[in-house]
N, C-alpha and C positions, 0 to 999 in steps of 0.2 A: 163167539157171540159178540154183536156190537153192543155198546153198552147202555141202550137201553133194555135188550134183551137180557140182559145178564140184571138189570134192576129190577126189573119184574122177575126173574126167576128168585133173588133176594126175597122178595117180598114172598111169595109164594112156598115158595119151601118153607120161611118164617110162621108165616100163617098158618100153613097144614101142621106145623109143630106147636100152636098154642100163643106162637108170637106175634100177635096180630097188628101192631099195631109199627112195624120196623120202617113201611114205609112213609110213616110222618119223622121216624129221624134224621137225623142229620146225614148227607152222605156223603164220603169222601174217600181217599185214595190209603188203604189201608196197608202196612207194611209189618209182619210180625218176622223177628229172628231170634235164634237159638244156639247159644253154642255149646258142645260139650268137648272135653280132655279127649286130645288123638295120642294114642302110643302105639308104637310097634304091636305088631302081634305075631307067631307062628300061626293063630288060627282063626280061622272065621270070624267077626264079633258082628254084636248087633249093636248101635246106638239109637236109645230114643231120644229124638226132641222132644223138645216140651214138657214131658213127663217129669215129677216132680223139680219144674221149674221154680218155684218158690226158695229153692235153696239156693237161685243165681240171681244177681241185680246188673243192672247196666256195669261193665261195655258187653256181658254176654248174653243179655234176651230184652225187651222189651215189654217184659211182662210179669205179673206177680202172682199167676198160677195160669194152668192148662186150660181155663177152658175163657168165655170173654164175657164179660159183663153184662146187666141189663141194658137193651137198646143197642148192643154192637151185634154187628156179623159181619163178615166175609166172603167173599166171595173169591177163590182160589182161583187166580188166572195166570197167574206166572210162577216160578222156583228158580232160584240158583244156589247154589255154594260157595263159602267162602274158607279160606285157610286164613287163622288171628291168630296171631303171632304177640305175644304178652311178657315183659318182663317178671318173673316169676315174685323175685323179692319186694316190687316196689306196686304190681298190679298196674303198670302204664304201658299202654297199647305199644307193640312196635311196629305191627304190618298188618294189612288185611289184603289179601292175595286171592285170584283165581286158584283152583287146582292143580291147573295147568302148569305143573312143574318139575320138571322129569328129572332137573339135578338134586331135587328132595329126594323122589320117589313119590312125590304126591298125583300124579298123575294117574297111577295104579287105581287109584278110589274111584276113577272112572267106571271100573265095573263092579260097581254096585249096584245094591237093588234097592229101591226105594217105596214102601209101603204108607200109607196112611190112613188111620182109622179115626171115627169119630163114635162116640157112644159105644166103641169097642166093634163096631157096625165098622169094615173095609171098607173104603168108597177110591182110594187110588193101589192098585194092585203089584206088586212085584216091578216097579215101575224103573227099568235101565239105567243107571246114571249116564252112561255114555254117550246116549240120544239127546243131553244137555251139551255133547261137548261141539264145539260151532264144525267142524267137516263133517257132521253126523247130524247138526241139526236142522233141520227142514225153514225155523224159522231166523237163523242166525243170519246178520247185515256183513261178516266180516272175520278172517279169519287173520295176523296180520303178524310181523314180526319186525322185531330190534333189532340189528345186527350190529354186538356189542363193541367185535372186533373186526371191522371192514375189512374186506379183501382175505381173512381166514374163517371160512366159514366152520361152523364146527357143532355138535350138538350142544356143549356146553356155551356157544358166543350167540346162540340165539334165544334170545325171552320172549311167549311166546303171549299175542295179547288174542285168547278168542272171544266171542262174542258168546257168554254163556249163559242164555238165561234160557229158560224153556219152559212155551206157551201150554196150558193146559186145553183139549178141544173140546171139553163141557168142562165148565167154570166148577167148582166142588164148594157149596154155602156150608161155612159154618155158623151156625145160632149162636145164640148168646146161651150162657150157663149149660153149655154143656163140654165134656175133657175131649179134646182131643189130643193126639200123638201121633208124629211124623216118625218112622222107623228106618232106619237104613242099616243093611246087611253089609258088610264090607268085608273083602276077601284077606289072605295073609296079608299084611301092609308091613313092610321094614322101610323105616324113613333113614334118612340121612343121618349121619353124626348127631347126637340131641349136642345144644351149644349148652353152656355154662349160665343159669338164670334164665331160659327162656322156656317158656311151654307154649306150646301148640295143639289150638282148637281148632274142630270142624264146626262153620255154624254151617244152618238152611235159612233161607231167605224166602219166607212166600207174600206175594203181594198179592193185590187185586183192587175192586170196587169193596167200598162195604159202608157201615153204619156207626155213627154214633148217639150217642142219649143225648138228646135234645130238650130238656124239659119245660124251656121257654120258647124258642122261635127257632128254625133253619136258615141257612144261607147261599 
């Protein structure tokens, strides 16, 4: 959708849910993220975002519960994932990485699934992680690589930089004051050697159009 489409379906979806009043807020360029603890697994896990977010503070979400305040919404038009990479004892960032990284083993989480519900109501279904990954994605500018060690090509001497974000084709409005939760299904995962003081998270990254409480003037 171009975005005035996508601001009138803000407004309208707001409205049919009692919010009547979202298109005199403020509007802007909204960005929510989430991160949770990645460990090896032998079996299948599910992580949810967002869901009892209240027990993370900045660098792992943007937020201080699941669902957005009075006079905000969203409008979901884009997702990506990130791998943060945290010194364990001191809580000071050390990386924030694509997935895209096959000497971890993190590239695996490519095949995942990724759900999202609102009001416990599905509105993004079983949704591929793969189809985010740029040779597979329909909307990606660029797929590119570093060639660490010139002239020895190898799986290990290339880092790989792809374009990974992935457009949604009906934008998904979340309201204000209501939970939602991004879900993702991810298969056996064995990562790499865990290093000494470091943990590693999966966040989700959704962006889009959206709203804020405005209760003097717009700009």
């Amino acid at each position: 959708m171009i975005p005035g489409q996508v601001n009138r379906k803000i407004v309208a979806v707001n409205a049919a849910m009692g919010a009547k009043n979202i298109g005199s807020q403020q509007g802007t360029t909204r960005i929510i993220y989430d991160a949770l603890l990645l460990g090896s697994s032998t079996q299948a896990q599910t992580l949810r975002f967002f869901e009892n977010v209240n027990n993370r503070k900045f660098p792992y979400t943007n937020l201080s519960e699941n669902k957005l305040q009075i006079g905000e919404s969203i409008a979901l038009q884009r997702f990506s994932f990130q791998i943060l990479t945290i010194q364990t004892s001191t809580n000071a960032v050390i990386n924030i990485l694509p997935i895209d990284n096959i000497a971890a083993g993190q590239n695996a989480l490519y095949r995942s699934d990724m759900n999202i519900q609102i009001a416990q109501d599905t509105v993004v279904k079983k949704l591929p992680l793969h189809s985010m990954y740029a040779p597979f994605n329909k909307n990606a500018k660029f797929y590119g690589q570093i060639l660490v060690n010139p002239g020895t090509p190898s799986l290990e001497a290339n880092l790989g930089m792809p374009n990974d974000v992935f457009y949604f084709d009906n934008p998904i409005i979340i309201p204000p004051q209501i939970e939602f939760v991004c879900e993702l299904q991810i298969p056996k995962y064995i990562s790499a050697a865990a290093q000494e003081d470091v943990s590693t998270y999966l966040m989700v990254t959704l962006e889009g159009l959206g709203s804020l409480y405005a209760p003097k003037s717009t700009y």
